[in-house]
C-alpha positions in Angstrom: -11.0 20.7 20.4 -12.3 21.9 16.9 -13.4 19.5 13.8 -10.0 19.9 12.3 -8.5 18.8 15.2 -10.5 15.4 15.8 -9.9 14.6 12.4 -6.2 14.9 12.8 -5.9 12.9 15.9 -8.5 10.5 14.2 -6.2 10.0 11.3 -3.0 9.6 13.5 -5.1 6.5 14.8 -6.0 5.0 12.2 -2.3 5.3 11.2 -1.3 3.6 13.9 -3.8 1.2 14.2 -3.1 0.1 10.2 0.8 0.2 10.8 0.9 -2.3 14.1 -1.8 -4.1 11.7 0.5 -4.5 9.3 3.1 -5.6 11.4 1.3 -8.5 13.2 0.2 -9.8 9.8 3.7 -9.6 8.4 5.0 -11.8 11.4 2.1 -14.0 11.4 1.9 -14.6 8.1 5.7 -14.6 6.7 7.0 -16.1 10.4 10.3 -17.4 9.2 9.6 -16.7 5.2 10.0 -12.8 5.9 12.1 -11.6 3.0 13.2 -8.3 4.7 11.6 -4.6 5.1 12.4 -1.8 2.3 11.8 1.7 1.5 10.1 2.4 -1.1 9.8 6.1 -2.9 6.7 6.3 -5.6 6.4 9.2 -8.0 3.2 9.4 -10.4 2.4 11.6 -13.1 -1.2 12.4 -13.6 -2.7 13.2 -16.8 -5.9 13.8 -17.9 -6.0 13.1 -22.0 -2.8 15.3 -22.9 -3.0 17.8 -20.1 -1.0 17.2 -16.9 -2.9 17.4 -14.4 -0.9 16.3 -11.1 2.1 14.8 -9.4 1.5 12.3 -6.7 4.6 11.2 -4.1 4.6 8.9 -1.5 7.3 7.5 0.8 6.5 4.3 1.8 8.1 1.0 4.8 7.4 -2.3 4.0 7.9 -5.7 4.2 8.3 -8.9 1.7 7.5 -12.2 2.3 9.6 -14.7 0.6 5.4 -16.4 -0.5 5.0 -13.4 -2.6 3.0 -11.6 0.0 3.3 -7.5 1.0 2.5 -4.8 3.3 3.1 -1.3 3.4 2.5 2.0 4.6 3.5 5.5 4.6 3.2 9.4 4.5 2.0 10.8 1.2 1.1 14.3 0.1 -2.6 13.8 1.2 -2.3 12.4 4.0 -1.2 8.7 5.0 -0.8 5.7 2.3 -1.1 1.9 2.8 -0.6 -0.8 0.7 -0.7 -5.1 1.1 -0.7 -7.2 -2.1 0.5 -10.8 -3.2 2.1 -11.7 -6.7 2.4 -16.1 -7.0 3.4 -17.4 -10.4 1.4 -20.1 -10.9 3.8 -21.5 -13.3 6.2 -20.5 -16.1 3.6 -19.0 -18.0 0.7 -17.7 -15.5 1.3 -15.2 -12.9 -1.7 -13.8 -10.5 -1.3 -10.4 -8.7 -3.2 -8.6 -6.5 -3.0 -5.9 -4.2 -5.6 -3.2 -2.2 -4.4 0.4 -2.2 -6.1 3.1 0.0 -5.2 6.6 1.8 -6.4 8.2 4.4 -7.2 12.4 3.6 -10.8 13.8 5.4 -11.8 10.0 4.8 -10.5 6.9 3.8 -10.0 6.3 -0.1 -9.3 2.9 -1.1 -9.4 0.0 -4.0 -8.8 -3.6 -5.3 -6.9 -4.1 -8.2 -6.2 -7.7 -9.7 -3.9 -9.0 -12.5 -4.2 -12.4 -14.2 -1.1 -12.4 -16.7 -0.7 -15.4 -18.7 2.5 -15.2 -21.5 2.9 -16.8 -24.7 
């Protein structure tokens, strides 16, 4: 079996390994809060100052909790996608969000982003 092909088969795990991750979190955590599962189609447009340099698209499952909580994951045009994240308004005025994004090419790519958004 050549390098290519461990890596393939190496992704397809992983991908399987996140999605049934995902999936026994969503029950565990959501139990009877579990909003519903959606679809979710993403386009980006990449630019770097004026210049456009890219289009990203990814096709992504999911599910919502009804707590604000989310998980998802999906095929992009790299390789595969996942995403879980949480949004809780604190009250009318202060909303927290949070969510880690990563994908999985010749090795996985991933981040944290987190919002505190307070309006006047």
């Amino acid at each position: 079996m050549s390098d290519r092909e461990k890596l393939s088969n190496k992704r397809k795990l992983y991908m399987k390994i996140l999605i049934t991750l995902v999936i026994l979190a969503t029950t565990a955590l959501a139990g009877p809060s579990l909003a519903g599962p959606y679809v979710e189609y993403s386009n980006q447009q990449q630019y770097t100052n004026d210049v456009h340099s890219g289009t990203y698209n990814h096709l992504r499952i999911g599910f919502e909790t009804e707590n604000g909580m989310y998980f998802e994951a999906g095929k992009d045009e790299q390789g595969e996608a996942f995403e879980t994240g949480y949004k809780f308004k604190i009250n009318k005025k202060l909303t927290v969000n949070g969510k880690w994004e990563g994908s999985n090419t010749d090795k996985l790519r991933h981040g944290i982003e987190t919002e505190i958004r307070y309006t006047f």
